[in-house]
C-alpha positions as CSV (number, residue, x, y, z in Angstrom):
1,X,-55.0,133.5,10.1
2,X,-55.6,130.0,8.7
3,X,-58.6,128.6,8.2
4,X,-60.6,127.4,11.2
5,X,-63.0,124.3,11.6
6,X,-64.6,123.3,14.3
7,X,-67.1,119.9,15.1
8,X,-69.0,120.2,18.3
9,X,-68.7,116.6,20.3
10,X,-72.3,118.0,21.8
11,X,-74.3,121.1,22.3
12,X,-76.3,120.3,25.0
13,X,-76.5,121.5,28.7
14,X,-74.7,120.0,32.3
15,X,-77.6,117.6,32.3
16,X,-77.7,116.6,28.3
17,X,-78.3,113.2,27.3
18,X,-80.0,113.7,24.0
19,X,-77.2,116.4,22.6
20,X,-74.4,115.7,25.2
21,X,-72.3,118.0,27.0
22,X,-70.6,121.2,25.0
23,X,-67.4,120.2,24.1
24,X,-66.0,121.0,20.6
25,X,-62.8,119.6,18.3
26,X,-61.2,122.3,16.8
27,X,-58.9,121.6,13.7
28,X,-55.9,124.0,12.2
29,X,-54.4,122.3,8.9
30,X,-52.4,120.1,10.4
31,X,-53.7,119.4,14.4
32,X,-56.6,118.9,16.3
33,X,-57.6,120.9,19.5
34,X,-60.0,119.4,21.9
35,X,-61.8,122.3,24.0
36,X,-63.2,120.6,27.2
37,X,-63.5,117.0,28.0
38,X,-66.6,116.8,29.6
39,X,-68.4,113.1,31.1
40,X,-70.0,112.6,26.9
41,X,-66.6,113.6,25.4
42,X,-65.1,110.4,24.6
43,X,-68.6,108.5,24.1
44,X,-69.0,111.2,21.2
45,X,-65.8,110.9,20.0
46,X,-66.4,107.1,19.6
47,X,-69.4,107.8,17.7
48,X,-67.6,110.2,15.2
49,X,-64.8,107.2,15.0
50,X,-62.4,109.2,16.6
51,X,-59.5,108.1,18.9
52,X,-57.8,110.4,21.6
53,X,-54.5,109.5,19.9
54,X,-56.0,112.0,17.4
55,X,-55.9,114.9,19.7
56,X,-52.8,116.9,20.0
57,X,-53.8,119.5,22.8
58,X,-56.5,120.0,25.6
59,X,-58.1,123.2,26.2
60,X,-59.9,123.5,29.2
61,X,-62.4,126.3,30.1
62,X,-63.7,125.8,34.3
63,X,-63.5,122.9,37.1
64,X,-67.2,121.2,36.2
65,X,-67.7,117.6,35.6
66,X,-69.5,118.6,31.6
67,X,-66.4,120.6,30.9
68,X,-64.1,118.0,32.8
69,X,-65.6,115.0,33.5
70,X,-64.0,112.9,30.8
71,X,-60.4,114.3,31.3
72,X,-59.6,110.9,33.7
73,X,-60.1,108.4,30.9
74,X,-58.5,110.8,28.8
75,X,-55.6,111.0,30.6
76,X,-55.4,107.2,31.2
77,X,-55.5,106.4,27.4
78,X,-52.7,108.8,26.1
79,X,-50.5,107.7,28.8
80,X,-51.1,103.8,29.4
81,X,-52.4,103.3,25.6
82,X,-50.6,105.6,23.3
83,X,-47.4,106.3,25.5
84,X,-47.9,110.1,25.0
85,X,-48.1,113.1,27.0
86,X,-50.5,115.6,25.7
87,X,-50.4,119.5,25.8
88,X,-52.8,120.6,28.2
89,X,-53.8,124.5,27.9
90,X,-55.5,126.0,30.8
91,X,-55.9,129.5,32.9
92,X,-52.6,129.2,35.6
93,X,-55.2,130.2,38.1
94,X,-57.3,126.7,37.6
95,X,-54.2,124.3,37.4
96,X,-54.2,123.3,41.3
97,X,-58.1,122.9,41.3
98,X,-58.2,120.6,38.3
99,X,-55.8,117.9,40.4
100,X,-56.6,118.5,43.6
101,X,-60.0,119.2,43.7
102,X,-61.5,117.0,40.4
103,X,-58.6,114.3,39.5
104,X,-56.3,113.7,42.0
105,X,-58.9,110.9,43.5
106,X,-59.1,109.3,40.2
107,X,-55.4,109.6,38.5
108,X,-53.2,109.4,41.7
109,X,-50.9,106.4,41.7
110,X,-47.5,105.3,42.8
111,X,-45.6,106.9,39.6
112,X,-48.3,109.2,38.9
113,X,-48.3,112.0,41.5
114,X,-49.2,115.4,39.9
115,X,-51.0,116.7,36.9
116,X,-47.6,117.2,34.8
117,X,-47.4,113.3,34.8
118,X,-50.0,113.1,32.4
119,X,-49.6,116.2,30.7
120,X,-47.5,118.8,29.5
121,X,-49.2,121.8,31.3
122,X,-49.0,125.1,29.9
123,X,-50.8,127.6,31.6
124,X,-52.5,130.4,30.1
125,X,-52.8,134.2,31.4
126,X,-55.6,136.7,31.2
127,X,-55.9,138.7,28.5
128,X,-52.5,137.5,27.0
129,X,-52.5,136.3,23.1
130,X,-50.7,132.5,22.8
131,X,-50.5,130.6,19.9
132,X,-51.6,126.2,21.2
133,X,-51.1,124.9,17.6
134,X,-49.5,127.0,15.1
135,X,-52.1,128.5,13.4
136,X,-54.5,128.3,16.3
137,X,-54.2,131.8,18.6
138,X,-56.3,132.3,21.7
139,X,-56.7,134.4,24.3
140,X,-58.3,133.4,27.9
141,X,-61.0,136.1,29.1
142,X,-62.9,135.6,32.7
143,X,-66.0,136.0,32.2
144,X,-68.5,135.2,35.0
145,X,-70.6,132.0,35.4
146,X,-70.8,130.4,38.6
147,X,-70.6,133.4,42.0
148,X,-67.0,132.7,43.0
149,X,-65.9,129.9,40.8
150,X,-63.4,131.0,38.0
151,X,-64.6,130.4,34.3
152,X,-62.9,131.8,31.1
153,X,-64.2,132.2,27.7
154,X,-61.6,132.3,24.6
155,X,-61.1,134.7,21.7
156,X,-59.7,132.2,19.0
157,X,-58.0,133.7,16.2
158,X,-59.0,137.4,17.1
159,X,-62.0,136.7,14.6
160,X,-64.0,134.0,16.4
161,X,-65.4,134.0,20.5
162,X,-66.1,131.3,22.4
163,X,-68.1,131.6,25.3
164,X,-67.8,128.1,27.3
165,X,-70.3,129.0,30.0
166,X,-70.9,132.8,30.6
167,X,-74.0,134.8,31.9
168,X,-75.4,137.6,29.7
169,X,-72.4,140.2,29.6
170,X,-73.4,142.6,26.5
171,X,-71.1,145.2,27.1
172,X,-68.3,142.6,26.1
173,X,-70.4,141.4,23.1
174,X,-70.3,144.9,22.0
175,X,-66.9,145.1,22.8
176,X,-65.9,142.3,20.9
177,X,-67.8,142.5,17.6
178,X,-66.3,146.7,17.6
179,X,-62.7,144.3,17.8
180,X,-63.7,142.9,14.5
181,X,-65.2,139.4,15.9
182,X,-67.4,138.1,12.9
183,X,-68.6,134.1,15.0
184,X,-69.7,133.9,18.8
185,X,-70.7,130.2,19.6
186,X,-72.8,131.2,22.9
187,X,-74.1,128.9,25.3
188,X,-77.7,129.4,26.0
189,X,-80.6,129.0,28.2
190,X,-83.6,128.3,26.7
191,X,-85.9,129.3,29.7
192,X,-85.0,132.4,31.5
193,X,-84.3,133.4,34.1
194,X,-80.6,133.5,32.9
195,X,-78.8,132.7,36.2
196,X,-75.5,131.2,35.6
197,X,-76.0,131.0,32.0
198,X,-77.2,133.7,28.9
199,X,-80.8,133.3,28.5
200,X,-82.2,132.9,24.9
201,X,-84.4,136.2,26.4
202,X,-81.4,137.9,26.8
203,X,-79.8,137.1,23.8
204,X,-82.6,138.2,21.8
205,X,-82.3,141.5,23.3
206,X,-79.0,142.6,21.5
207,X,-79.0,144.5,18.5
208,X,-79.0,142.5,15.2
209,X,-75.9,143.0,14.4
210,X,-74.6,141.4,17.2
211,X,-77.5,138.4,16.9
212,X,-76.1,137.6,13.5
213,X,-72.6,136.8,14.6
214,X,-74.4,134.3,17.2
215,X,-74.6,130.7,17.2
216,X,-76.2,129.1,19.8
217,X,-75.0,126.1,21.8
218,X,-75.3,124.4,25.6
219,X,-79.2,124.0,25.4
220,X,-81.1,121.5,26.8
221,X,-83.2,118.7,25.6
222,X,-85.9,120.4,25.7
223,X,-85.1,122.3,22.1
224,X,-87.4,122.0,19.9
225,X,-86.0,120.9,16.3
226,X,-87.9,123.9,14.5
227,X,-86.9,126.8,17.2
228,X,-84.0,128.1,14.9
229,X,-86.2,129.4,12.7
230,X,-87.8,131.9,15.4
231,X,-85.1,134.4,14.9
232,X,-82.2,135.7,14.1
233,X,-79.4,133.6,15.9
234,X,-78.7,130.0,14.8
235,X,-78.6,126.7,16.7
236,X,-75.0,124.9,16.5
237,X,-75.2,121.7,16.1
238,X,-73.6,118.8,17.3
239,X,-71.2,116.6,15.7
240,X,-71.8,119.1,12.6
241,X,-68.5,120.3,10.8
242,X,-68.3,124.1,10.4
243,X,-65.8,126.2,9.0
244,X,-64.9,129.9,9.5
């Protein structure tokens, strides 16, 4: 596989106003990958001096507004500013909830009457390996967040694990690092109890070979700037560059 880099347009938590919502660029050799558009997305981008026009597919993780919440400007932009349809990648079982249920209110107008007016949809399917961008491999796991509310992690590249929002599931940790996965970017609760997302308690529980693979992201603003230096497990950061 080629080589990966990805920026994080914020590492914070739903209700993050100091490291804004966890939303990442992801960039191949040649494209850019936007996973989640959440309500900071596009005020981060602006602050990096990047444009949408820069952003060749959407990736999009669950129906909540700091995964989602920025998708209606977004959409508005490529289509009324740039004159472009992007590729939107998501699981086929969230496609009807993201219009109906989140943008139909906001995007629904005379020429504009379904998601596919705004993007080129291409669904994903569990488990199933598809290449977005060439270069750029991922495959949709469910993983559970919210009781009855479908959320997927990704496996990018069969090397690197994503977790977008995920409660403490160390069986598939395992499972994934025996797979060969060498980066998991996890989101993380800094105060347990670990409800509807990992706990940092939780996390510190795994063995340390697992811990080592771990960076940690979707905290709140509560972090402390020196708290990365308590263990084992690193704190992404946003607007940071890393490559893998």
């Amino acid at each position: 596989m080629s080589r990966l880099d990805i920026q994080m347009l914020g590492t914070g938590s739903a209700f993050a106003k100091t490291y804004f919502n966890t939303n990442a660029l992801f960039y191949t050799d040649r494209h850019t990958l936007l996973l989640d558009c959440g309500t900071t997305a596009l005020l981060s981008m602006h602050q990096l001096g990047k444009s949408v026009n820069e952003i060749d597919a959407v990736l999009i993780s669950h129906i909540h507004a700091d995964h989602i919440g920025g998708l209606e400007e977004f959409a508005f932009q490529m289509k009324f500013v740039y004159n472009r349809k992007p590729k939107l990648f998501i699981h086929e079982s969230l496609v009807n909830s993201l219009w109906e249920s989140s943008l139909k209110g906001g995007l629904l107008q005379d020429e504009c009457a379904a998601l596919e007016d705004y993007f080129e949809v291409l669904p994903l399917q569990t488990g199933v390996s598809t290449e977005l961008l060439p270069g750029f491999v991922v495959q949709a796991i469910h993983t559970e967040h919210i009781p009855n509310k479908l959320s997927y992690s990704f496996l990018i590249n069969e090397n690197f694990f994503y977790s977008a929002d995920m409660r403490f599931n160390p069986d598939l940790l395992e499972q994934l690092v025996q797979q060969g996965v060498q980066t998991i970017f996890h989101d993380c609760q800094l105060k347990p109890p670990g409800v509807v997302h990992a706990s940092l308690q939780e996390l510190q529980s795994l063995p340390a070979y697992i811990q080592e693979r771990i960076w940690l992201m979707h905290y709140d603003d509560s972090k402390p700037k020196d708290l990365d230096k308590e263990g084992v497990m690193r704190f992404v950061e946003q607007h940071k560059r890393y490559t893998f």
